[in-house]
C-alpha positions in Angstrom: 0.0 0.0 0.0 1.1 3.6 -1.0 0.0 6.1 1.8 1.2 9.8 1.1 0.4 11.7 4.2 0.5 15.5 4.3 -0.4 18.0 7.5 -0.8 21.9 6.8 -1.6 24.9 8.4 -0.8 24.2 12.0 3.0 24.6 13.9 5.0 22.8 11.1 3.8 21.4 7.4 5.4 18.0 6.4 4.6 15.3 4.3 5.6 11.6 4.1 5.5 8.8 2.0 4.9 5.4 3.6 5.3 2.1 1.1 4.4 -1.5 2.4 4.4 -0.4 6.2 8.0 1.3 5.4 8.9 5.0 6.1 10.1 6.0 2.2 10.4 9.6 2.6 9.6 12.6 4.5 10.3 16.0 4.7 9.3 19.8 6.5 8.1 22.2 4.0 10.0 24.7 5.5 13.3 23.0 4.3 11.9 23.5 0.7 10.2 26.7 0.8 13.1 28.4 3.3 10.6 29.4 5.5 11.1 28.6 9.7 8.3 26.7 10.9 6.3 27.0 7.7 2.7 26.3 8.2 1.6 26.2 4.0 0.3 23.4 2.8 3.6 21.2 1.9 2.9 20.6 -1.6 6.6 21.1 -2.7 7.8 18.4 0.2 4.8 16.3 -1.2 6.1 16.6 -4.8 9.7 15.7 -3.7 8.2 12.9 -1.9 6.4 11.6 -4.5 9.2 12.2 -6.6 12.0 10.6 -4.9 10.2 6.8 -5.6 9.2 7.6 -9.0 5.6 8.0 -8.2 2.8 10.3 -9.1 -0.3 10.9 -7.7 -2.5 8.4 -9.3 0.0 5.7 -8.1 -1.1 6.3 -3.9 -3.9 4.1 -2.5 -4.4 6.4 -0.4 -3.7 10.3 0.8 -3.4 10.8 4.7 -4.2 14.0 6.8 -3.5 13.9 10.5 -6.8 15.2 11.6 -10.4 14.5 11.3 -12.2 18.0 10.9 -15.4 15.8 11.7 -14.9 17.3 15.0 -14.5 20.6 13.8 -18.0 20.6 11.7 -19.8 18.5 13.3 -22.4 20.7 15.2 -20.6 24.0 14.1 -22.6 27.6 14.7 -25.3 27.7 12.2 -23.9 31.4 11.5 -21.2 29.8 9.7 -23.2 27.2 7.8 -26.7 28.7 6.8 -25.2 30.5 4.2 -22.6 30.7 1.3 -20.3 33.2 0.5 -19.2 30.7 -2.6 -21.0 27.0 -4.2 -17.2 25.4 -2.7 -18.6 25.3 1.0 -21.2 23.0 -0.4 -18.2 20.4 0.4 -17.8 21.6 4.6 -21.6 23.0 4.5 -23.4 20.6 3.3 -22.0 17.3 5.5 -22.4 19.8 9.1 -25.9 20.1 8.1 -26.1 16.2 8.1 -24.2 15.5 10.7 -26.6 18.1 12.9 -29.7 16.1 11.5 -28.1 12.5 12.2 -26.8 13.1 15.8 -24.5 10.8 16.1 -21.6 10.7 18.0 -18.7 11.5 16.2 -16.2 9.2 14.5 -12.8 8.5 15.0 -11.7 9.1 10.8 -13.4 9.9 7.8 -13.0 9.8 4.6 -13.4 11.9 1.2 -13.0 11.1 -2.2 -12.9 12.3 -5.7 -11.8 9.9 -8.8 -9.4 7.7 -8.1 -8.3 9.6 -4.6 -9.1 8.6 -1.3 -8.2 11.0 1.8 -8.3 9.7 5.0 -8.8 12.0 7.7 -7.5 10.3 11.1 -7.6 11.6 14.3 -4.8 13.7 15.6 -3.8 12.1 18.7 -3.8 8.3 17.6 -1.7 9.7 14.8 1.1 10.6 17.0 1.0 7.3 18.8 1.5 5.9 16.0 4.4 7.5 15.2 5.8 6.6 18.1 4.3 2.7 18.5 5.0 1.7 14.9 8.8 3.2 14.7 9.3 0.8 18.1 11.0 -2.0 18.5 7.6 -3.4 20.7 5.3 -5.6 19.9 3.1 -4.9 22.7 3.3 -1.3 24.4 1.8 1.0 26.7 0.9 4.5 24.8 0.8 8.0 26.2 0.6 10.5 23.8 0.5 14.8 25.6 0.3 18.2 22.8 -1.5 20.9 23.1 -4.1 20.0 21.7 -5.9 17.6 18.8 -9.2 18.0 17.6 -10.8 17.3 21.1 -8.2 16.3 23.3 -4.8 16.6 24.7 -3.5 13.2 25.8 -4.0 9.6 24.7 -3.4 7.1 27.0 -3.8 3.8 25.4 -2.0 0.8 24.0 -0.2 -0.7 21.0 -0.4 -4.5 20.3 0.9 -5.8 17.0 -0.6 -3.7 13.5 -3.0 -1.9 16.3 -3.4 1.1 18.4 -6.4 1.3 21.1 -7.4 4.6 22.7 -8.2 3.9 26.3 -8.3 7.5 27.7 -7.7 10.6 27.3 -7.7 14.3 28.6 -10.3 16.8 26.8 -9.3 20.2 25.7 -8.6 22.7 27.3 -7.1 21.4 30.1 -3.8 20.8 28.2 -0.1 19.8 29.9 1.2 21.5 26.6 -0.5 24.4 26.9 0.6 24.9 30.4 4.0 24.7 29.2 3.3 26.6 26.6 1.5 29.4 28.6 4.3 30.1 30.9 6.7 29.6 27.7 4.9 32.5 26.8 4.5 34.7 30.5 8.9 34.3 29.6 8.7 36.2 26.9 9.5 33.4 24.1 7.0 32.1 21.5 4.4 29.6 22.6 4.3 26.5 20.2 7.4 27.2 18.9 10.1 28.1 22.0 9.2 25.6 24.5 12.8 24.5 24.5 14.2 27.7 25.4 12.0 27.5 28.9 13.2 24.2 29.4 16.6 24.9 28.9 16.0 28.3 31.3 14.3 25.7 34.1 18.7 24.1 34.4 19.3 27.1 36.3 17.1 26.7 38.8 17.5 23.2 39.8 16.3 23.3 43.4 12.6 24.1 44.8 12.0 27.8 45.8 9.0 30.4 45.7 7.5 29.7 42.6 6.8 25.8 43.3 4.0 26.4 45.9 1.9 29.0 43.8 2.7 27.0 40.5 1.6 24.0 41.6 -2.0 24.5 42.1 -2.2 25.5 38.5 -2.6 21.6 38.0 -4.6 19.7 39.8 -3.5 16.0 39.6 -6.6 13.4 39.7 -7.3 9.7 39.3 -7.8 10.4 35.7 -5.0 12.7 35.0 -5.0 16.0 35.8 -7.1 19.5 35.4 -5.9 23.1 35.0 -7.5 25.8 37.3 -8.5 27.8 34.1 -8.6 31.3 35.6 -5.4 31.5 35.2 -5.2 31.1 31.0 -6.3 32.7 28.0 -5.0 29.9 25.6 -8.7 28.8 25.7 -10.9 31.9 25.0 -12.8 31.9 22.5 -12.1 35.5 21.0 -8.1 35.3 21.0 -6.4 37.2 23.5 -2.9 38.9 23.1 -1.3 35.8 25.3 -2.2 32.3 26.8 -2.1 33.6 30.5 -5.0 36.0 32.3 -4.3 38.7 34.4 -4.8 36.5 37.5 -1.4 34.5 36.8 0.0 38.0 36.4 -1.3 39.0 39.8 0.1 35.9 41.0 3.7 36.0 39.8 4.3 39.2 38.8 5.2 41.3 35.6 5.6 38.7 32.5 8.8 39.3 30.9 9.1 41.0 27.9 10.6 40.0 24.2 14.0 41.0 24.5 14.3 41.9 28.0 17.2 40.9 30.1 16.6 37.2 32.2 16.8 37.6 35.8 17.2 35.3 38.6 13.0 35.4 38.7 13.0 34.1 35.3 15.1 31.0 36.1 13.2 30.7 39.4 9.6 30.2 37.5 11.4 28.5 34.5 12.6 25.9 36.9 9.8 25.3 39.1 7.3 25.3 36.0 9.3 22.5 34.6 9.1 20.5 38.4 5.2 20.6 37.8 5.3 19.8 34.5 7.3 16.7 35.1 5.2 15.9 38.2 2.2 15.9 35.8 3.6 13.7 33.3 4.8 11.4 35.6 1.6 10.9 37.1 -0.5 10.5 33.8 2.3 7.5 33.4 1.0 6.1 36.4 -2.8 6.2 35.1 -1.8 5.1 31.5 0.1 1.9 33.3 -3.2 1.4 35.1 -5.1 1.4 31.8 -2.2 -0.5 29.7 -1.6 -4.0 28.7 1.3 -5.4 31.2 4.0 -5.2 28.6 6.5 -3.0 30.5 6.8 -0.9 27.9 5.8 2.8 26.9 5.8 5.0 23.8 5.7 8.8 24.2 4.6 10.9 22.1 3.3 14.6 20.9 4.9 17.4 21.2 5.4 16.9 24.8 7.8 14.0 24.3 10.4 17.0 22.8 10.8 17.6 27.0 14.1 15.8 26.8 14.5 16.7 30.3 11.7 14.8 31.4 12.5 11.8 28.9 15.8 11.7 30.5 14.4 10.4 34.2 12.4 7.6 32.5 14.7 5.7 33.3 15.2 6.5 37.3 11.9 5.8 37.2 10.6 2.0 38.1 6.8 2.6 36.5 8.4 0.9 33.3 11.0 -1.5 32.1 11.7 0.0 28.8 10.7 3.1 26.9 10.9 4.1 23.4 10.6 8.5 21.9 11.0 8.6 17.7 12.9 11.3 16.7 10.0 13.2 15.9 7.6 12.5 18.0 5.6 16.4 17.8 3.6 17.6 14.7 6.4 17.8 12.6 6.4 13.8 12.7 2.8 13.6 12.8 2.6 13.2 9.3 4.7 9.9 9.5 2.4 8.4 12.3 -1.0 9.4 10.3 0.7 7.4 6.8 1.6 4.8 9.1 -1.6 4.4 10.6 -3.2 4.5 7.1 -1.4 1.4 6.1 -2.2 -0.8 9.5 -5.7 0.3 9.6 -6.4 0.1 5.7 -3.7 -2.0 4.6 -4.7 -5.6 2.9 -1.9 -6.4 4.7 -2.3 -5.5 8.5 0.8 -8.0 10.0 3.5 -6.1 11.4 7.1 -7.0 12.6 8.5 -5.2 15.0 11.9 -3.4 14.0 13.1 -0.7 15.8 13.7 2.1 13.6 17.2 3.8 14.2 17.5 6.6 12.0 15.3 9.6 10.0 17.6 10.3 7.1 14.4 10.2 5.4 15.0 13.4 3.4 16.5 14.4 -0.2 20.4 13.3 -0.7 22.9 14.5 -3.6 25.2 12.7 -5.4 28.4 13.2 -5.8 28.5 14.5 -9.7 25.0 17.3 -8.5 27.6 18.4 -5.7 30.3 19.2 -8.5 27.9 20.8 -10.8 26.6 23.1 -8.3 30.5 23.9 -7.1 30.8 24.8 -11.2 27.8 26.9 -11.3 28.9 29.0 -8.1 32.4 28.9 -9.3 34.2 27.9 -6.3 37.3 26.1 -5.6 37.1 22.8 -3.3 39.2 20.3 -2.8 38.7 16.3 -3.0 40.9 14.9 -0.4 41.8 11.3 -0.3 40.3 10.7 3.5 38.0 14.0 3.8 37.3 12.4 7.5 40.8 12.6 8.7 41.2 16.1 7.1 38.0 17.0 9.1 38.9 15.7 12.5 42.0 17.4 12.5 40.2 20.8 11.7 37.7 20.0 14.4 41.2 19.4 16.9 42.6 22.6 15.6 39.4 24.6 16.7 37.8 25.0 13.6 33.8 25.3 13.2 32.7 22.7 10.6 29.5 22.8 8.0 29.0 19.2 7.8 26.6 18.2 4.7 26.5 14.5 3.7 23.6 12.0 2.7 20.4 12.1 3.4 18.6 15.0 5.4 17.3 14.0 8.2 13.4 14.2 9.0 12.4 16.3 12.5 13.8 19.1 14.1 17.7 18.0 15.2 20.5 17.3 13.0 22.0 14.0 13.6 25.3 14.1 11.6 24.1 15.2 7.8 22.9 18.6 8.2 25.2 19.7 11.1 27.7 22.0 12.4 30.5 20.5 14.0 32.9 22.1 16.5 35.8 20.6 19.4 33.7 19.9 22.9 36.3 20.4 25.1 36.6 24.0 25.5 33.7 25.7 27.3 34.4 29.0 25.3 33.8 26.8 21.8 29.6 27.5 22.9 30.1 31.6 23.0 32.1 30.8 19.5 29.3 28.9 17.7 26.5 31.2 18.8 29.0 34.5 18.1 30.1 32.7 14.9 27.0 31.3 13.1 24.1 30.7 15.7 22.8 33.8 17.3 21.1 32.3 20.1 20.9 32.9 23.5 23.9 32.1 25.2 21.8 29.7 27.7 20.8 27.1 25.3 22.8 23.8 25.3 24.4 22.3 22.3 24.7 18.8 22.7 27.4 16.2 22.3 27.6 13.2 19.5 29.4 10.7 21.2 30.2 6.5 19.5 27.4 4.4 20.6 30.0 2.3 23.1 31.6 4.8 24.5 28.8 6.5 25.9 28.6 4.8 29.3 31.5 5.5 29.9 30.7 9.5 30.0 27.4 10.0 30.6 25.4 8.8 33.1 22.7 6.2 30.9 21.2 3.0 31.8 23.4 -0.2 30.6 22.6 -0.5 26.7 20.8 2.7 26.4 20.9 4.2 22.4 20.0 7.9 22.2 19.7 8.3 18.2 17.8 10.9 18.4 19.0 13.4 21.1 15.7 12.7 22.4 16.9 12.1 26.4 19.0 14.4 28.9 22.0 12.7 30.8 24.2 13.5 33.6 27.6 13.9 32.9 30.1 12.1 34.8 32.0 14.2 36.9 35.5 12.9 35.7 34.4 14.1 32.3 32.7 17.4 33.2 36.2 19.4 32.8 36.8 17.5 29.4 33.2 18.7 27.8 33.0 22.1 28.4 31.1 22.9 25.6 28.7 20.4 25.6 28.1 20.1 29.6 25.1 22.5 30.5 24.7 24.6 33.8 23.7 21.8 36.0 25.9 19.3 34.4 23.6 17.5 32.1 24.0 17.0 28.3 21.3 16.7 25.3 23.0 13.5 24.1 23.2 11.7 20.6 24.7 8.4 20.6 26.3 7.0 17.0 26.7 3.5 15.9 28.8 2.6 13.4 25.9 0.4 11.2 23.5 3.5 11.2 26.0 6.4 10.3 28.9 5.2 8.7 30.8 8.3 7.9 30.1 10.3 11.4 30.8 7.7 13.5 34.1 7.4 11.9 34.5 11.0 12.1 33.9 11.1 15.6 36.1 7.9 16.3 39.4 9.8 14.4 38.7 12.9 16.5 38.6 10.9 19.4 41.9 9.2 18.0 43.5 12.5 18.1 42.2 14.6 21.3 41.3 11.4 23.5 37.7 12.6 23.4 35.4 10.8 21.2 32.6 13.1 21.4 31.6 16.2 18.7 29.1 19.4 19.6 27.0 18.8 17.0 24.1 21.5 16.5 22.1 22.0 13.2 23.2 23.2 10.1 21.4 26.6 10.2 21.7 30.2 11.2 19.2 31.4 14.2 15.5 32.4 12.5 16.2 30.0 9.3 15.1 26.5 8.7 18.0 23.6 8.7 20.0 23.4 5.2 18.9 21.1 2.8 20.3 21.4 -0.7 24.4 22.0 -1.4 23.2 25.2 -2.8 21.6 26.4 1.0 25.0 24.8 2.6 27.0 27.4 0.6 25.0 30.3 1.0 25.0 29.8 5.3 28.8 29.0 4.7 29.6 32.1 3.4 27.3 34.1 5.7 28.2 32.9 8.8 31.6 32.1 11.0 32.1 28.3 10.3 35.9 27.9 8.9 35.3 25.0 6.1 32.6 23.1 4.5 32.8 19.5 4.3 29.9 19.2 0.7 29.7 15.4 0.2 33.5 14.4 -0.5 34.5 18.3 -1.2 36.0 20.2 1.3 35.8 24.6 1.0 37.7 26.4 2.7 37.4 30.6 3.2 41.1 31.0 3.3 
């Protein structure tokens, strides 16, 4: 079965091409289009999709959209529906005004076709687990899936059991963990749905309880169903939009929100920090109720955009509520799109069996051979060289101090760059950080970069549980003390790291850049960070790689087997 899946016009467009129960291709529109966080409908990452297998539009069986407006129609205002403005709303007007007559409750998918095209609309939440479920290496698995928000609710809690995914709870809108997070991601002065990440990484330095905890925490009110929000203090929910996702009251409560650009102060860290401690409360407990509900397997998928808390992800495994737990590398709505073509084969499928292989990579995106590198070198006339081991040359730039453009293979699907769209640099220095972000990032000087490290090596400096992979930077770890003073650059305020274990069978060529590095400094780590400049999406052509070259700090480019160098 051929299942094309495409998601517009929410936090991040994608599309993805699923063949047989296999993840083909899969892309961000904003990698096409050059716009951050694009929100158009990804026709040009559907085309490339569609294009990368030889396929055209008549070949799919079907076409996938992670979200069934059913919910979104069904009963709407008749001042939306008793008129048209045009004969097109026949196609939205005409099924409300049936679905008001029939009464029924409403479905979990439906469908809509035209010729030879069939469009599955699936619902939002049941599309992330399966992203998450169907990427694991588990046959049988205990679901929990937290966002801001799908068409109805905000968390799955269910289960997984071969080619199948079973809802068996949820919360409803609005009470929403990821809106809470996003709310006070918001009261920081950052960008709710988009800089979560910053007010996680904000919450480090403030590691202990203080002030904030005790009026924070009754914000969430944890019950034996999961949790609700005391809504008087958010806006997110209103139905005439407000200017920000908190009320006045949480102002009255806390104080003067901080402003876009406005220096962080010690109150900032303080309310970061003990916003994250409720957070992770939360999350731990709706754990506890999805075990409850689950099937005995000792195992759990996370998923929705929650599941991008690495923070949290990183205690999983302190924790004794499961044996084993599994995070894709995309497991928010820029991955969604995999999970809703996945779920589209399983469910609709004449072939429903599934096998459970882990899947340990996304390098789902476009690649470039060797001969389109050289021809786009010619057409920007510029020198490069072709060394005879481009890896060793590398390394021993990276051991020199040099800041590395690192563009090889396929582009990896999701928001991190896991050693083919990345910049490289030495960890060992703690000034290196203030050079990257001087140099070519632009970011706040409090976010982490994180360190690649070889698969086997890991153990032995970070603090992970015996056999533990992190492919996809998806899990914090303490850094062992012994190699805090080695990883400057890579060890965050309260000694923690964003790690990225590499094996050797799923990238090749970085591992064995990592291992020569190692072979020459003793460290076999790299900062790795993605291959973009702050405000821009991550590179994805050779001809995107040389325009942030030669607009930024980095020292060389390593393009395929072609090294540039700006002096």
């Amino acid at each position: 079965m051929k299942v094309l899946s495409v998601y517009p016009y929410t936090h991040l467009s994608s599309s993805a091409l699923v063949i047989d129960g296999q993840v083909m291709a899969a892309a961000a529109e904003e990698r096409f289009n050059r716009e951050k966080m694009s929100t158009k409908f990804p026709i040009l990452s559907a085309r490339w999709c569609l294009e990368s297998q030889g396929l055209g539009w008549a070949d799919l069986d079907a076409i996938a959209v992670p979200w069934n407006p059913m919910h979104n129609v069904n009963w709407a205002t008749k001042r939306w529906v008793s008129e048209m403005t045009w004969r097109g709303e026949m196609l939205s007007h005409v099924p409300t005004q049936l679905m008001r007559a029939i009464a029924d409750p409403v479905a979990s998918q439906m469908e809509l076709s035209f010729g030879k095209t069939r469009i599955l609309y699936l619902n939002h939440h049941e599309c992330h687990a399966a992203n998450g479920f169907f990427l694991s290496p588990y046959e049988r698995a205990d679901i929990l899936t937290i966002d801001g928000h799908g068409e109805a609710d905000t968390c799955l809690m269910g289960v997984g059991e071969g080619a199948a995914i079973e809802a068996r709870g949820g919360i409803r809108y609005p009470h929403s963990l990821g809106l809470f997070y996003g709310t006070f991601t918001d009261y920081l002065g950052f960008q709710p749905d988009v800089d979560e990440w910053k007010a996680m990484a904000l919450s480090s330095y403030a590691e202990k309880p203080g002030q904030f905890d005790a009026k924070i925490r009754p914000l969430v009110c944890l019950t034996e169903g999961g949790f609700e929000l005391d809504l008087r203090y958010f806006d997110f929910y209103t139905f005439d939009r407000r200017p920000h996702f908190f009320s006045q009251k949480l102002v009255d409560l806390l104080g003067s929100p901080r402003r876009a650009g406005e220096a962080i102060t010690e109150r900032h860290y303080e309310i970061a920090g003990a916003m994250q401690r409720i957070f992770v409360e939360a999350a731990k407990h709706l754990l506890g109720v999805t075990k409850c509900r689950g099937n005995g397997s000792g195992n759990i998928v996370l998923s929705g955009g929650a599941a991008m808390n690495c923070v949290f992800n990183g205690l999983l495994d302190e924790w004794d509520i499961y044996r084993d737990s599994y995070i894709s590398s995309c497991p928010d709505d820029s991955g969604v799109s995999v999970g809703a073509a996945l779920l589209a084969h399983y469910r609709f499928g004449n072939r429903p069996h599934r096998k459970a292989v882990e899947v340990t990579h996304n390098y789902w995106g476009p690649s470039f051979s060797d001969d389109a590198i050289r021809e786009t070198l010619h057409r920007f006339k510029l020198k490069a060289e072709r060394p005879p081991d481009i890896v060793r040359d590398v390394a021993q730039a990276l051991a020199q101090g040099q800041l590395v453009g690192w563009f090889q293979d396929a582009m990896e699907f999701g928001h991190r760059a896991l050693g083919n769209r990345s910049i490289l640099a030495d960890p060992r220095e703690e000034a290196t950080k203030d050079r990257v972000n001087s140099a070519v990032k632009y970011r706040e000087s409090f976010r982490p970069f994180a360190p690649a490290v070889l698969a086997e090596r890991a153990e032995e400096l970070f603090r992970l549980r015996p056999g533990r992979r992190v492919r996809f930077m998806e899990r914090v770890a303490w850094v062992r003390e012994e190699w805090k003073g080695r990883l400057g650059a890579v060890t965050h305020v309260d000694g923690t790291a964003r790690v990225q274990t590499v094996e050797r069978d799923v990238n090749p060529k970085f591992y064995e850049l990592i291992e020569t590095f190692g072979a020459l400094t003793g460290v076999p780590v790299l900062l790795n960070t993605s291959f973009n400049l702050n405000g821009e999406p991550i590179v994805c052509t050779p001809e995107h790689a040389i325009r942030t070259f030669f607009t930024c700090g980095l020292d060389l480019l390593a393009l395929g087997p072609y090294l540039i160098r700006k002096s």
